[in-house]
C-alpha positions as CSV (number, residue, x, y, z in Angstrom):
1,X,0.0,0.0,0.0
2,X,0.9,3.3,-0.9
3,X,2.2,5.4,2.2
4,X,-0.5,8.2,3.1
5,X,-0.3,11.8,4.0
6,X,-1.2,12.0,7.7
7,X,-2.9,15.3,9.0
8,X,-3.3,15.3,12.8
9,X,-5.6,18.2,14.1
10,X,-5.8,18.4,17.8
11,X,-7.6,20.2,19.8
12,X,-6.8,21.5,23.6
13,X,-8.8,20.5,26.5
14,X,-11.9,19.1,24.9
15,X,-13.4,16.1,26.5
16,X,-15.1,13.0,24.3
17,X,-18.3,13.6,25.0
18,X,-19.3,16.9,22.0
19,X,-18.5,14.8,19.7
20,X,-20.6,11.4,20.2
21,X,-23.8,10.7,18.8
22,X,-26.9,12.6,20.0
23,X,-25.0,15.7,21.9
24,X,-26.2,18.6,21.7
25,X,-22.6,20.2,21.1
26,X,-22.6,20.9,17.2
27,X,-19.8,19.0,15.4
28,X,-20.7,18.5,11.5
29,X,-17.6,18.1,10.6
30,X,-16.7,15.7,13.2
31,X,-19.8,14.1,12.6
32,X,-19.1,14.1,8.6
33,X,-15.8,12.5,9.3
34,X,-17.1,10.1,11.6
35,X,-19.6,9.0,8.4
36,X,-16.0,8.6,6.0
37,X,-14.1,7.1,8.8
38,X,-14.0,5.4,12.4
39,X,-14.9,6.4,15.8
40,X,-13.0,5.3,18.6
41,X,-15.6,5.9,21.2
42,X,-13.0,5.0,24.3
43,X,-9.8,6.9,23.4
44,X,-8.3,8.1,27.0
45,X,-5.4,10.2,27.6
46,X,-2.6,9.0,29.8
47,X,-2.6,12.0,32.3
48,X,-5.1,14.3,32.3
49,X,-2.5,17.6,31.6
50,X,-1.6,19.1,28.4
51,X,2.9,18.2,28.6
52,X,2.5,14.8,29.8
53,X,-0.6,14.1,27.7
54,X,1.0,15.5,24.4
55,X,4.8,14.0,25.2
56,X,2.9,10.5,25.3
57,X,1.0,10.9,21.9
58,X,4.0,12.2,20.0
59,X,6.5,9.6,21.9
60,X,4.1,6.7,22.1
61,X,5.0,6.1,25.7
62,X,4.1,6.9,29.2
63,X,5.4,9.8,31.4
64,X,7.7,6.9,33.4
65,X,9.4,6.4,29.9
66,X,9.6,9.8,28.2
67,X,10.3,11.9,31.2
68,X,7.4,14.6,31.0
69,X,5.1,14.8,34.3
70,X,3.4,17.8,34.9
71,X,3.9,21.3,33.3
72,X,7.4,21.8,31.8
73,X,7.2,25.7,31.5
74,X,6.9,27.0,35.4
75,X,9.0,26.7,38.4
76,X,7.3,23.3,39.7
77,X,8.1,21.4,36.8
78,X,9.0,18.4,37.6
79,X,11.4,17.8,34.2
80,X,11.3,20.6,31.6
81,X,11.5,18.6,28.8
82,X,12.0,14.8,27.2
83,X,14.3,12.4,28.5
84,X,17.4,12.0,26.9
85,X,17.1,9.7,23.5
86,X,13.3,9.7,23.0
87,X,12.3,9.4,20.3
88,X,9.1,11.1,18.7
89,X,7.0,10.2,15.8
90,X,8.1,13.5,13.9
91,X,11.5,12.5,13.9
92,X,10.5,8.7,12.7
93,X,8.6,10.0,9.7
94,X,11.3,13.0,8.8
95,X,13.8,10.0,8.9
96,X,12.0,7.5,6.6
97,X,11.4,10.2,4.1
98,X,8.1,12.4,4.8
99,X,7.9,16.4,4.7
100,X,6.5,17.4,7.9
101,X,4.8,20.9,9.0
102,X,3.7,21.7,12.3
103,X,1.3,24.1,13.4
104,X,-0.1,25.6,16.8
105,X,0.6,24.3,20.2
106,X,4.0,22.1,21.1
107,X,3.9,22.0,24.7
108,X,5.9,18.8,24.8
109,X,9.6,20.0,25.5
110,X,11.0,23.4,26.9
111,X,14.3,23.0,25.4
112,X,13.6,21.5,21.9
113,X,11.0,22.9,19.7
114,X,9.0,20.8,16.6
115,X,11.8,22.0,14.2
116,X,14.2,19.8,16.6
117,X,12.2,16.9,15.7
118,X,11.8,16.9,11.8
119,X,9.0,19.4,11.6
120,X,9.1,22.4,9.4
121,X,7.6,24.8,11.9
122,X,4.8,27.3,11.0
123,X,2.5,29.5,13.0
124,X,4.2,27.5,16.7
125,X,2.8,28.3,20.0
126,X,4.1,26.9,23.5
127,X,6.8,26.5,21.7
128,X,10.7,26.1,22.8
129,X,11.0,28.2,26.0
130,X,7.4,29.0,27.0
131,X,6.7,30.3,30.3
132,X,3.9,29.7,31.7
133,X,4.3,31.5,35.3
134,X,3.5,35.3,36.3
135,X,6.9,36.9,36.8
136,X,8.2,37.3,40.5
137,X,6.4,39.7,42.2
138,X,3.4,40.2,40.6
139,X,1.1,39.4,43.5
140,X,2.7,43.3,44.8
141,X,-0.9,44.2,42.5
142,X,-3.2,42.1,43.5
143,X,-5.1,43.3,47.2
144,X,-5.8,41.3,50.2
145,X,-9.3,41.6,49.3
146,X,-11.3,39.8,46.4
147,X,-14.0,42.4,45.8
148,X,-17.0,41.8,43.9
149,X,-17.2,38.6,42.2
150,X,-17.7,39.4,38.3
151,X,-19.9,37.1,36.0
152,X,-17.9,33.8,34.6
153,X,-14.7,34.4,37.3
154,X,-13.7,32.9,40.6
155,X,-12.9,35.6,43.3
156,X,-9.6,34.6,45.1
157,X,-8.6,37.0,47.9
158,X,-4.4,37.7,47.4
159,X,-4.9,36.0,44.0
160,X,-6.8,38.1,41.9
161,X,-9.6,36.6,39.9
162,X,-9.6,33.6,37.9
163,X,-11.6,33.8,34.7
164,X,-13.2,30.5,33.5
165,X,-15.5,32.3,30.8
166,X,-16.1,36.0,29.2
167,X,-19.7,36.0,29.4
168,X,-19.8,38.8,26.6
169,X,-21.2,37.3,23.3
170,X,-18.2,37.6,20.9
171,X,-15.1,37.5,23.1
172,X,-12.5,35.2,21.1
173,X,-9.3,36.3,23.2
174,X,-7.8,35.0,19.6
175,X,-5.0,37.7,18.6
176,X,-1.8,37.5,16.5
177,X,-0.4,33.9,17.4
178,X,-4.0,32.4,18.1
179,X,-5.9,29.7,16.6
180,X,-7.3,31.6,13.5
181,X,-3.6,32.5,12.6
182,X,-2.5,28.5,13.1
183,X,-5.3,27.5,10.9
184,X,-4.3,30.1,8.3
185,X,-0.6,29.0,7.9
186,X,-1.3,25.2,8.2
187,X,-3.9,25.9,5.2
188,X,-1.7,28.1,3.5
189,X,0.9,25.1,3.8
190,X,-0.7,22.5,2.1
191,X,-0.1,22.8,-1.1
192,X,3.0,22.8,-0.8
193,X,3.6,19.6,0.9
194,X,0.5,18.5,-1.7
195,X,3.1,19.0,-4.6
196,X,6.3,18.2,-2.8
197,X,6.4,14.9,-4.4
198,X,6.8,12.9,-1.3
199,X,4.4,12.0,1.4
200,X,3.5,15.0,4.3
201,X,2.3,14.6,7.8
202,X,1.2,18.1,9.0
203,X,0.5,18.9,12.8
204,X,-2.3,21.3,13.2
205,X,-3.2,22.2,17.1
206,X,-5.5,24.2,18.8
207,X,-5.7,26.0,21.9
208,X,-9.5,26.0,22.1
209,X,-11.7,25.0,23.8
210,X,-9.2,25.2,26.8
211,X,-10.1,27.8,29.4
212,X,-10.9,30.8,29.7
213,X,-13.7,29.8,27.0
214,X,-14.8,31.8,24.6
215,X,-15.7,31.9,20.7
216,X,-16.5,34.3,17.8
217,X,-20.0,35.3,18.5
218,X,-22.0,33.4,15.6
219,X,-20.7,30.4,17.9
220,X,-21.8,31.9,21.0
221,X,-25.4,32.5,19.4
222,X,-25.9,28.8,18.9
223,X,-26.7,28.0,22.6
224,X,-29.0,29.2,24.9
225,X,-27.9,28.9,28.3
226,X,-31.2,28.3,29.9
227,X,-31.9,25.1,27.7
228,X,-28.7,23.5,28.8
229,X,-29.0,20.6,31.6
230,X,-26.4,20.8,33.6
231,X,-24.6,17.6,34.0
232,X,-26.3,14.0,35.7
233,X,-23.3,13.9,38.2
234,X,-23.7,18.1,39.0
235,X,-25.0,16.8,42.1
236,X,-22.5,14.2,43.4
237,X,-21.5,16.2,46.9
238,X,-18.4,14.6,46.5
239,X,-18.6,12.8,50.2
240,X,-16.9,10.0,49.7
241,X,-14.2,11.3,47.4
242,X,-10.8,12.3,47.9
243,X,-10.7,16.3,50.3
244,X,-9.1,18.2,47.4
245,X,-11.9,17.3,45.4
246,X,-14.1,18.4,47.7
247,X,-12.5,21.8,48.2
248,X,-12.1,22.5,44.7
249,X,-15.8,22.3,44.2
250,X,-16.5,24.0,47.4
251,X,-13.9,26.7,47.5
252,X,-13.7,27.4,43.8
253,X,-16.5,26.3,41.8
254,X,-19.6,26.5,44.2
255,X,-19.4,30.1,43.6
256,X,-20.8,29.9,40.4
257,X,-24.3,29.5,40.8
258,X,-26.1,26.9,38.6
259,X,-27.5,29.8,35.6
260,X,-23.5,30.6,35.4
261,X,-22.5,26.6,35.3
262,X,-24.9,27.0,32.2
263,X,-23.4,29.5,31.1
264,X,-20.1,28.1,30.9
265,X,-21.1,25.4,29.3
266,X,-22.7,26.9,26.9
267,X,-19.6,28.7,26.5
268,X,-17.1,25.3,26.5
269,X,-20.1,23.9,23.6
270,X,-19.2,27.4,21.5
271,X,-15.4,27.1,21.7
272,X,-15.7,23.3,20.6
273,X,-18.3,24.5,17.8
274,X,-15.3,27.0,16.6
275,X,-13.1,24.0,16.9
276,X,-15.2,22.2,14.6
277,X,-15.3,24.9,11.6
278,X,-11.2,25.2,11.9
279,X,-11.1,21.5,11.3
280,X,-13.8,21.7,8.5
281,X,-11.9,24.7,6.8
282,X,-8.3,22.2,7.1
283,X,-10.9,19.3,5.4
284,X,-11.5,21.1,2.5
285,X,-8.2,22.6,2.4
286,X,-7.1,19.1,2.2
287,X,-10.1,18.2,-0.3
288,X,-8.6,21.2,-2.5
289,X,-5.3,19.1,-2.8
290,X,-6.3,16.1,-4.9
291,X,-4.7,13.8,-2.1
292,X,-8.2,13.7,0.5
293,X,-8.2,9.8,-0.3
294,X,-4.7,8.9,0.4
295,X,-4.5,11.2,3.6
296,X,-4.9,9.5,6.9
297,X,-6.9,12.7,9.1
298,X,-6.9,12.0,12.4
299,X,-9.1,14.7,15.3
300,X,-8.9,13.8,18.5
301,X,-7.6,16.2,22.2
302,X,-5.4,16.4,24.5
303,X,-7.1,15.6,27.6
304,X,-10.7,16.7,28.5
305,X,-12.4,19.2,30.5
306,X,-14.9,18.1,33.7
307,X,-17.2,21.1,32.3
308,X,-19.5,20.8,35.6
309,X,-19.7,17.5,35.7
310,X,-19.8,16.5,39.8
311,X,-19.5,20.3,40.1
312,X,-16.0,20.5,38.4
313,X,-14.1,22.5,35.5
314,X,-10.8,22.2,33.6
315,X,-8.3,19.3,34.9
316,X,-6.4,17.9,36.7
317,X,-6.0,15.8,40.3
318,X,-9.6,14.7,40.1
319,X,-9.6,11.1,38.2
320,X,-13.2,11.3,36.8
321,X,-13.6,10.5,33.0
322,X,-14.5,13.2,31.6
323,X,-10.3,14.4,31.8
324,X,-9.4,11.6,30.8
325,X,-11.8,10.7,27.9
326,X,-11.1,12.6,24.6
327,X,-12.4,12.6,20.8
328,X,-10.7,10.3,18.4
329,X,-12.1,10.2,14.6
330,X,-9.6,9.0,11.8
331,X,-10.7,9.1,8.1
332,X,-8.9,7.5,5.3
333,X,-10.8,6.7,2.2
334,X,-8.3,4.4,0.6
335,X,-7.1,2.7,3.9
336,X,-10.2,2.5,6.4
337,X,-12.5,-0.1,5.4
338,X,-16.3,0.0,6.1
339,X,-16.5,3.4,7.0
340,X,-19.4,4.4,9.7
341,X,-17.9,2.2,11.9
342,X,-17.5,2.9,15.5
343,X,-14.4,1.1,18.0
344,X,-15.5,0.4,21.5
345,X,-11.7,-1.2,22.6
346,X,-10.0,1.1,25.1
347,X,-7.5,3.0,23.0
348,X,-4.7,5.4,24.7
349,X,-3.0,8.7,23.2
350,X,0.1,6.2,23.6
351,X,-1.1,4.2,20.5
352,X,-0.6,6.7,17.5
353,X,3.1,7.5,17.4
354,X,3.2,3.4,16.6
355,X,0.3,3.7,14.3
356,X,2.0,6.6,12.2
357,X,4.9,4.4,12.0
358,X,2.8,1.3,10.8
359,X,0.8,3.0,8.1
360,X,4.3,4.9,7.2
361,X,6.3,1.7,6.7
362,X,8.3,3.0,9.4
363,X,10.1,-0.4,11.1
364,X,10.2,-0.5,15.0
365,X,10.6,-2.5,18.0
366,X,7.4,-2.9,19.8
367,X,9.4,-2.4,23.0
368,X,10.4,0.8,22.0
369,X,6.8,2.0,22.7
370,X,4.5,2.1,25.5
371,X,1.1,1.8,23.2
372,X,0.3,-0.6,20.4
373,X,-0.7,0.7,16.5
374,X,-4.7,1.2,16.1
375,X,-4.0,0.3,12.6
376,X,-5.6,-3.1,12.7
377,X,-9.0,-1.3,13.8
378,X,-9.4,0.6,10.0
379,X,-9.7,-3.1,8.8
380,X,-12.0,-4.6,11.1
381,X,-13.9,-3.3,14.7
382,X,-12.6,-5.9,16.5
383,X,-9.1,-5.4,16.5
384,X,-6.2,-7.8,17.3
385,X,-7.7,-10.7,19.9
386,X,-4.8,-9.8,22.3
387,X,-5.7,-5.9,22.4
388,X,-5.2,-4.6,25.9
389,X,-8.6,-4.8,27.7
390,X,-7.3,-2.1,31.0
391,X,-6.6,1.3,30.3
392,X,-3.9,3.4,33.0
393,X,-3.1,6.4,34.4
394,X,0.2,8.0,35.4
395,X,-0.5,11.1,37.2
396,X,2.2,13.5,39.3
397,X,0.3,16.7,40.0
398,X,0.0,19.9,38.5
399,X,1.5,22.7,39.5
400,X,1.3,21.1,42.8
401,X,2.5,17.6,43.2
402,X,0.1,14.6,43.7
403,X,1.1,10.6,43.2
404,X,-1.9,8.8,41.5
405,X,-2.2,5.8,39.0
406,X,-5.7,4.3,37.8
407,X,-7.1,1.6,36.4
408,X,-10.0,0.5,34.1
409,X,-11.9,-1.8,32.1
410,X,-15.4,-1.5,30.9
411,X,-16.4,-2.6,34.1
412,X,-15.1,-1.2,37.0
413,X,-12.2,1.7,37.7
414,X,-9.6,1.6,40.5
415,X,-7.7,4.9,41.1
416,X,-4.5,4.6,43.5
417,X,-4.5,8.0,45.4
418,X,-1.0,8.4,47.4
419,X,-2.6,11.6,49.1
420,X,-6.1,10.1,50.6
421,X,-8.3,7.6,50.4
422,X,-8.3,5.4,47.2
423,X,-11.5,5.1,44.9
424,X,-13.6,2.0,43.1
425,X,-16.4,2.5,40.7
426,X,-18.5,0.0,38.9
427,X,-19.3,1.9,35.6
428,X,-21.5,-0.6,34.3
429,X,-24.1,0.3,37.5
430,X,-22.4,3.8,37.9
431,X,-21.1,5.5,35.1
432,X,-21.0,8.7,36.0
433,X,-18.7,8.2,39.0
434,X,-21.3,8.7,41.6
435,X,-20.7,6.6,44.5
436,X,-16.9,5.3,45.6
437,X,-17.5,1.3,46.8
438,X,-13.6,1.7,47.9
439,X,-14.6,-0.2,51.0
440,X,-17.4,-2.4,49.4
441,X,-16.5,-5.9,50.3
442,X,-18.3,-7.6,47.8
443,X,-15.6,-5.9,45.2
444,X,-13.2,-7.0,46.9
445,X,-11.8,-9.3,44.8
446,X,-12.3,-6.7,41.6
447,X,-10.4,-4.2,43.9
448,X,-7.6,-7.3,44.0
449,X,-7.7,-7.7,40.6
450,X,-7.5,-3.9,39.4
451,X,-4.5,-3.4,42.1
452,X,-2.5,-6.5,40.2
453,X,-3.2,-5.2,36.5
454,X,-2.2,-1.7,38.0
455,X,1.4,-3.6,39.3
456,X,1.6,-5.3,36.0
457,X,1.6,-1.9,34.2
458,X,3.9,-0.2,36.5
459,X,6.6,-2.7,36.3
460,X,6.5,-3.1,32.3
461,X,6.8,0.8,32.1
462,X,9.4,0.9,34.8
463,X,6.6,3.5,37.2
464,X,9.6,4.0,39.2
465,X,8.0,6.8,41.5
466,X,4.9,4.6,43.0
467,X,6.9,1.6,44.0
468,X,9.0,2.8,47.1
469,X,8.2,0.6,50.1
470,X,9.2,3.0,52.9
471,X,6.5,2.6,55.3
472,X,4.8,5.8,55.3
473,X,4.5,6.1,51.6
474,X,3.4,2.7,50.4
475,X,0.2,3.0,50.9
476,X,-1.7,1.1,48.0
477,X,-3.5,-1.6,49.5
478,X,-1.3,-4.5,47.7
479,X,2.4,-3.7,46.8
480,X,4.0,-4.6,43.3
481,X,4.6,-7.9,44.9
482,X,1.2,-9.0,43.7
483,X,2.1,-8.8,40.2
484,X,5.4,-10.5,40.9
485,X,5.6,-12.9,38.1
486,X,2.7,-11.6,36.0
487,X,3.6,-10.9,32.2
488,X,3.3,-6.8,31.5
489,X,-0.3,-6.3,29.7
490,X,1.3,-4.0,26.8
């Protein structure tokens, strides 16, 4: 088979739920691409933060293995970039041949940039040495005092206010740099690589929907707060979940009344809208080309957004899917077959740096990569009989530091919490999260089961930082001894 083009657009913080059948969000173009292609309906990122989450998908392995835990571009990074000879896809493809172009947000290394890796860089934001942190001093203008809480912000006395929406109609906060200017030059780009005679993969990110959210007004217009329900888990009180959730909903978030969680949903819907037109505009961009059939498009995110579910916004410590769950379409008119389809196996942001490979000709190790190709799924839904049934989690913190590693099937979800009490969900009775059955005897043996797979995992991807046995830090309920013996899942 001819090796395709490969255009990757992803988006920034948007979670897999606007884009599955029957939301309200509006995605045609997701939706039309959906129609030409596959959905893969339980695509997950490996931590729910944008460096560790993008280092995985362009390394095609987890933070313990590429080196990237939290936020490389502030003070409490925890690296500032990859580990020393990783490898990413870019560099794979550059090597066997392809043109590359990148486009929009990097956010994987502070001290490399995409041109570093074999990409041709265009309109680049996040880029080689971002900062990400107000400079020293800068709390010198912010009062003791919070004031007046303003529409779509969280007051924070000594902070200054924290704006999770601009609830004025058509308030894009998209100047020189911003998406509309990364669309431009990746659209500007591809005839270029369209006539370069070999075969392109072009990068295309986004920074939307990611917060503050907000869209160009004809976006905004499209949903009426007051008809939004807010989410089914809005009402979890979070009682028998970890205290830092609790006190985010209750110190930040309960301030916004329910007509404002609307609100900023409706807003979050808008942005993902706008996301939608860019990636129609790069479709027929691409159409305009001649090579739509022999390009491999792939749209998919980052990591997700809570957007009010059990009370929450944005990301982070709290393990609940909708951070963790993002949108994965791939069309390819001469190499998906059956198109329509949709993938229910448990794919991770892990699996595509192997898949570009595959599909490229690229020759690899399977060792040398945390994930496994999805290419198998354009032939057939059910995949390779030996497809990993458990998805995992490597989370660090933030800008503050956390230790916590989950687990999941389809049926139940274990999440290892080195700061409190640990969680255990059944998602076929419960899947929105509601009600922890951590101490649920009956699961016990689930529990038991989850903890092993967890050990498994760790060990194959050498999770270094959850296995120390001092006694008050090994606190998981079994130790990696359980999995003594096991064969790594992956």
């Amino acid at each position: 088979m001819t090796r395709p083009n490969i255009l990757v657009v992803m988006s920034d913080q948007q979670q897999a739920d606007v884009v599955l059948a029957g939301h309200p969000c509006r995605t045609p173009h997701a939706d039309r691409m959906a129609a030409q292609g596959v959905r893969f309906t339980h695509c997950f990122t490996p931590t729910a933060h944008c460096c560790p989450s993008r280092a995985s998908f362009h390394t095609g392995l987890m933070p313990s293995r590429h080196g990237v835990h939290n936020n490389i571009a502030t003070p409490t990074a925890l690296s500032t970039g990859l580990a020393h000879g990783v490898v990413t896809f870019g560099s794979r493809l550059r090597s066997a041949g392809y043109e590359l172009a990148f486009a929009g947000k990097w956010h994987v290394d502070n001290h490399h940039g995409p041109a570093d890796h074999g990409w041709r860089e265009l309109v680049v934001t996040a880029g080689r040495g971002a900062a990400m942190h107000p400079p020293d001093g800068h709390y010198r203008q912010v009062g003791p005092d919070a004031g007046p809480r303003a529409p779509g912000t969280i007051a924070r006395p000594g902070w200054g206010p924290f704006r999770l929406f601009d609830p004025s109609e058509d308030a894009t906060h998209d100047g020189p740099g911003g998406d509309e200017a990364v669309v431009r030059s990746a659209i500007d780009a591809l005839p270029g690589l369209a006539s370069s005679g070999k075969p392109w993969c072009m990068f295309v990110g986004t920074f939307a929907p990611h917060d503050p959210f907000s869209a160009p007004g004809r976006f905004v217009r499209m949903y009426d707060p007051e008809r939004i329900e807010l989410p089914a888990s809005y009402g979890d009180d979070l009682a028998d979940k970890p205290r830092i959730y609790q006190r985010l909903r209750r110190q930040v978030w309960d301030q916004l009344p329910p007509g404002e969680v609307r609100q900023a949903i409706a807003r979050y819907w808008a942005a993902c809208t706008w996301v939608d037109d860019m990636l129609g505009r790069l479709l027929a961009a691409l159409e305009a080309t001649g090579q739509a059939d022999h390009t491999l498009v792939l749209f998919l995110s980052d990591h997700g957004d809570y957007a009010g579910a059990h009370g929450l916004f944005l990301k982070g410590v709290a393990a609940f899917r909708e951070a963790y769950h993002v949108p994965c379409i791939a069309r390819w008119p001469k190499g998906i077959a059956h198109p329509g389809r949709q993938v229910d196996a448990i794919v991770s942001l892990a699996d595509f740096a192997p898949t570009f490979c595959e599909v490229a000709g690229v020759a690899t190790d399977p060792a040398e990569f945390s994930g496994r190709s999805i290419a198998p799924f354009f032939a057939a839904s059910d995949g390779p009989a030996d497809w990993p049934t458990h998805m995992h989690t490597q989370f660090n913190g933030v800008e503050l530091y956390y230790t916590q590693r989950a687990v999941w099937n389809h049926s139940h979800k274990y999440v290892h919490n080195g700061f409190d009490y640990d969680e255990l969900y059944d998602l076929q009775r419960d899947p929105g999260e509601m009600v922890n059955r951590i101490d649920d005897p009956s699961l016990d043996e689930v529990k038991r089961e989850l903890v092993r797979e967890l050990w498994r995992f760790a060990i194959a991807q050498g999770d270094r930082r959850v296995m120390n046995p001092y006694g008050s830090v090994a606190l998981a309920p079994w130790g990696p001894g359980l999995a003594a013996g096991q064969s790594p899942p992956r």
